[in-house]
NULUM-479698 format. One line per field, with one value per residue (C-alpha): x, y, z. Coordinates in Angstrom, 1 decimal. Example, Ala and Ser with C-alpha at 12.3 -4.5 7.8 and 13.67 -1.06 7.14 Angstrom:
% residues 2
east 12.3;13.7
north -4.5;-1.1
up 7.8;7.1
% end
This chain:
% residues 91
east 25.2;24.3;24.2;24.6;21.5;21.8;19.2;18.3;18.7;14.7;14.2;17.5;15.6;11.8;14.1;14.9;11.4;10.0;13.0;12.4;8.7;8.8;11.2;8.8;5.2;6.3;9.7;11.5;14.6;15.3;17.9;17.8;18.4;15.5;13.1;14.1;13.5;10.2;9.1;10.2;8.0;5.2;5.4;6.2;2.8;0.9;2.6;-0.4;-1.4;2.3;2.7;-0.2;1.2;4.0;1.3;0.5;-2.9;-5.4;-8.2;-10.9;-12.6;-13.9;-17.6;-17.1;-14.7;-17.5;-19.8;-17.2;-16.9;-20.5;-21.7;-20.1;-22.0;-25.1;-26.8;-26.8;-30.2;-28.4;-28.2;-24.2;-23.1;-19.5;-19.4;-20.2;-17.3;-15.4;-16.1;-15.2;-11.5;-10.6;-11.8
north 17.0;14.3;11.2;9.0;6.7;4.2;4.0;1.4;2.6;2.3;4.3;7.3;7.5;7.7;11.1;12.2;12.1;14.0;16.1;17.1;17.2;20.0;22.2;22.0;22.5;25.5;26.8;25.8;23.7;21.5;19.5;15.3;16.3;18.6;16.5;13.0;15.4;16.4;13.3;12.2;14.6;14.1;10.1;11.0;13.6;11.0;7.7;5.3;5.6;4.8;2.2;0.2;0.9;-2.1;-4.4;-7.4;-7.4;-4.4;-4.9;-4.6;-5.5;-2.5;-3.2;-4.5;-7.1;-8.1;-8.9;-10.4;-12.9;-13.5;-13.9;-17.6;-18.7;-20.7;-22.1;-26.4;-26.6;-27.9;-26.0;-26.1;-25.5;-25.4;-29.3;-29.7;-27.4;-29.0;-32.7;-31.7;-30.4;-32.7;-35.1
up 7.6;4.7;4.5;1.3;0.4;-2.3;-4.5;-7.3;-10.8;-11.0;-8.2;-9.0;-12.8;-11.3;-8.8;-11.8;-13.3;-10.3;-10.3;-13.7;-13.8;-10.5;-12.2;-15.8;-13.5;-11.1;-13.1;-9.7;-9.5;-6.6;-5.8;-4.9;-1.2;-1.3;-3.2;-1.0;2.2;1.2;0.2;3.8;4.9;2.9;4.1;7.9;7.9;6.5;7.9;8.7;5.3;4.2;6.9;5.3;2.1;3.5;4.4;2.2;2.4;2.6;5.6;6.0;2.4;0.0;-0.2;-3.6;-2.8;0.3;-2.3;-5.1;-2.1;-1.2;-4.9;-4.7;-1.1;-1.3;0.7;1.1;3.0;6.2;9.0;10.6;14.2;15.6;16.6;13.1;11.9;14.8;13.7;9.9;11.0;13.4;13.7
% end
């Protein structure tokens, strides 16, 4: 049984791309259905990954974005507890 799916124009041409670029790599032509199934697939087998390709952000930090952040930090020569922090923010 199938089920109708509507699809952006961006996303039908960037099918058609794949469709077209399977049949000219391995001289095998599949249909939409096929091609949307197996990309199901592929995204179901691997579905963490694909999860956190929805989230906003990517945590934790690369190492290089840890020390992107830490090349701005110096230090002020005073030493800082909670209170302090506490104090600052509220008061």
């Amino acid at each position: 049984m199938a089920t109708a799916v509507k699809v952006d124009e961006d996303a039908k041409s960037r099918l058609e791309e794949l469709q077209a670029a399977i049949r000219l790599q391995t001289g095998t032509s599949v249909t939409q259905q096929e091609l949307l199934s197996q990309l199901i697939t592929t995204a179901y087998d691997s579905r963490d990954d694909f999860i956190d390709s929805f989230r906003e952000e990517h945590v934790p930090l690369t190492e290089a974005e840890k020390e992107q952040m830490q090349q701005g930090r110096f230090s002020s020569g005073t030493e800082t507890d909670e209170s302090d922090i506490d104090e600052i923010l509220y008061g």
